[in-house]
C-alpha positions, -999 to +999 in steps of 0.1 A: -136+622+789-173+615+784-180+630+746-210+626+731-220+630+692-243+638+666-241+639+636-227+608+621-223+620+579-192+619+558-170+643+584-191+637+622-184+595+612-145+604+610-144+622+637-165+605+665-140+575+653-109+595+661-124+602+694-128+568+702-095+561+686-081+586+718-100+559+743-128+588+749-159+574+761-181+584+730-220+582+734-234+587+698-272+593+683-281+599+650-314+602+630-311+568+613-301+546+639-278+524+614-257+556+605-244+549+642-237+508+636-205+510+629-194+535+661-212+508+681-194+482+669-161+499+677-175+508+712-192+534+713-227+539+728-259+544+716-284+568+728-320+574+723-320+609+719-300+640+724-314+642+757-301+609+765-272+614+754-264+647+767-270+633+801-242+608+798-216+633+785-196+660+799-188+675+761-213+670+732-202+676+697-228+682+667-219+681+634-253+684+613-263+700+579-279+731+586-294+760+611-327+743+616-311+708+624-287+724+651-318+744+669-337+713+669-314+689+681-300+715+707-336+730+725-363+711+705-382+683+725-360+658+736-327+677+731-292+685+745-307+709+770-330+687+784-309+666+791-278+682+804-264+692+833-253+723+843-211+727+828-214+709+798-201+719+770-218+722+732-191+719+702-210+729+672-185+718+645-217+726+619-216+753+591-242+774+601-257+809+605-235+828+626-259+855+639-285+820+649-255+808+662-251+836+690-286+829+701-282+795+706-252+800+727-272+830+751-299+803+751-277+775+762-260+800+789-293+806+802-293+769+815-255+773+827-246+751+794-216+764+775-214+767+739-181+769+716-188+772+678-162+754+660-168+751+618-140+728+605-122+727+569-109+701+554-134+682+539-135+640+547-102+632+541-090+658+568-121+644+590-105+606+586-071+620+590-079+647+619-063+675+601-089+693+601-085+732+610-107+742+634-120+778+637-137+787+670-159+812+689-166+812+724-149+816+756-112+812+756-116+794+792-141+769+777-120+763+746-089+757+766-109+731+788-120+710+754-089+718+733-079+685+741-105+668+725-102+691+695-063+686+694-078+648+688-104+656+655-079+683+638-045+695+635-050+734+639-073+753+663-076+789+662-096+812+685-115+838+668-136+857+694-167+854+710-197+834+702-203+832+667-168+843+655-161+811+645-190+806+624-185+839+606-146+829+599-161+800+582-189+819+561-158+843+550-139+812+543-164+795+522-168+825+503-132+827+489-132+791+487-163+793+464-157+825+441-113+804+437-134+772+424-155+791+402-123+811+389-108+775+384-134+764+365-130+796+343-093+792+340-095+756+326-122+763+303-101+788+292-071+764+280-092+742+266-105+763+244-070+778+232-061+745+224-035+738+262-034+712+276-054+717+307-035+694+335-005+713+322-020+749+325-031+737+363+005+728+373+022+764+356-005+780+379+006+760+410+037+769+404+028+809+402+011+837+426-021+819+415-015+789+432-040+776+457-052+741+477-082+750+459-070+751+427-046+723+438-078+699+450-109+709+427-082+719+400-072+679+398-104+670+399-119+692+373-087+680+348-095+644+353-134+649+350-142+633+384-175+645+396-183+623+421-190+638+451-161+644+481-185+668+501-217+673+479-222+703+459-257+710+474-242+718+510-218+744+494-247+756+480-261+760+517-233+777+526-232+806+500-268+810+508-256+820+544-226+838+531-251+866+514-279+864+540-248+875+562-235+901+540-271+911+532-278+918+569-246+937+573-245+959+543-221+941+521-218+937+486-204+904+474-206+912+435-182+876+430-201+858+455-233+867+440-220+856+402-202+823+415-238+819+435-259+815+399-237+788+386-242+771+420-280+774+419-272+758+379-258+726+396-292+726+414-312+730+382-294+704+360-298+673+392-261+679+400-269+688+435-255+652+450-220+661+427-190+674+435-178+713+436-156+701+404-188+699+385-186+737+377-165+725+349-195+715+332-212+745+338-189+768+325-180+749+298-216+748+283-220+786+288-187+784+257-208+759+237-194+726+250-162+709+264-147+697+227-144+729+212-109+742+210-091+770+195-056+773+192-042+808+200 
């Protein structure tokens, strides 16, 4: 199939590989043109724009930072719609708005282009490994057409209505992931300072109700104080901020998401924003005074 991408980061590199990986015909563009090099030098093509690029594929995936980026690259000056033909088909495999989302597809439709919104999780290693899950909103007939190609970037695809659905899966998603971090970070504090061991405290909890992949992942890394960054701490950031502009515009309190939403913004205000999640550790630790203080119980 003719695939095109944008958005060649730390997960849209992965993937556009694995799709070339399948013997797709990938057609890739990205803002910095060396951020596509190494596609190109495994085969794939290089366009000049979205516009280009869109005219040579019969599915175009985007996989970009925020709202603004996706409305711009979609139906700003040179982009995907001017450029396509009429059937093909937008995966937006973004984190964004879900509410901006459902314009953009009813602006898409409007020039008989389909749209399926399509957030992953899973972070780069699922990205490199395509086990990503996949959570999708759109027409079932259009997702049935392209689930092949989404069968190739990750291992579980799930429906979850009409346009839009999948992005608001994903803002409900990143908001329990968020609020379990921030709870993690608490929890090993907590040992510390009652004189456990943390790494020991984390495996009890695994092994109890409070066991999670979050607690498993960011849980490790907080224990072994590694801060560098898997998926940067400033994009979670971004997608909390859409988390309560969504719950804002539907009447919902998120007291938690609120809370875990300040020690975010604290990441930003100390220059940790290029760190990973796992630096909430730090945060929470200095709101007890420090990480060598220990009590024993």
């Amino acid at each position: 199939m003719r695939v095109g991408f944008i958005g060649l980061g730390v997960m849209g590199r992965p993937m556009a590989l694995n799709l070339l990986h399948a013997r797709h015909d990938v057609t890739v563009w990205a803002r910095r043109p060396e951020t596509a090099e190494p596609l190109v030098e495994r085969g794939a093509a290089a366009a000049a724009s979205p516009a280009a690029l869109a005219a040579r594929c019969d599915v175009v995936f985007t996989m970009l930072t925020g709202t603004a980026d996706v409305e711009q690259v979609l139906l700003g000056d040179d982009g995907v719609a001017g450029g396509a033909e009429a059937g093909l088909v937008v995966i937006d495999t973004s984190t964004i708005d879900p509410l901006a989302t459902r314009k953009l597809a009813a602006a898409l439709a409007e020039r008989r282009i389909d749209m399926l919104d399509a957030p992953v999780s899973g972070g780069p290693h699922g990205a490199r490994d395509a086990t990503l899950s996949i959570m999708v909103g759109g027409d079932a007939a259009v997702l049935e057409r392209v689930r092949p190609l989404l069968d190739v970037v990750g291992a579980k695809v799930r429906h979850m209505g009409g346009h839009g659905a999948g992005q608001a899966t994903k803002a409900c998603h990143q908001l329990l992931l968020l609020i379990t971090a921030q709870g993690v970070a608490e929890s090993l504090v907590l040992a510390q300072r009652a004189g456990l061991d943390a790494g020991q405290v984390r495996e009890a909890m695994l092994d109890g109700m409070a066991s999670s992949r979050v607690l498993d992942f960011f849980g490790d890394r907080m224990v072994r104080r590694d801060f560098a960054a898997g998926i940067e701490s400033r994009l979670y950031h971004k997608d909390l901020d859409i988390v309560l502009g969504l719950a804002h515009t539907l009447g919902v309190s998120l007291p938690a998401g609120a809370v875990t939403m300040q020690f975010i913004n604290g990441l930003h205000g100390r220059g940790l924003g290029r760190d990973d999640l796992s630096s909430l550790l730090r945060l929470v630790e200095e709101q007890g005074g420090g990480a060598a203080q220990e009590h024993a119980p």
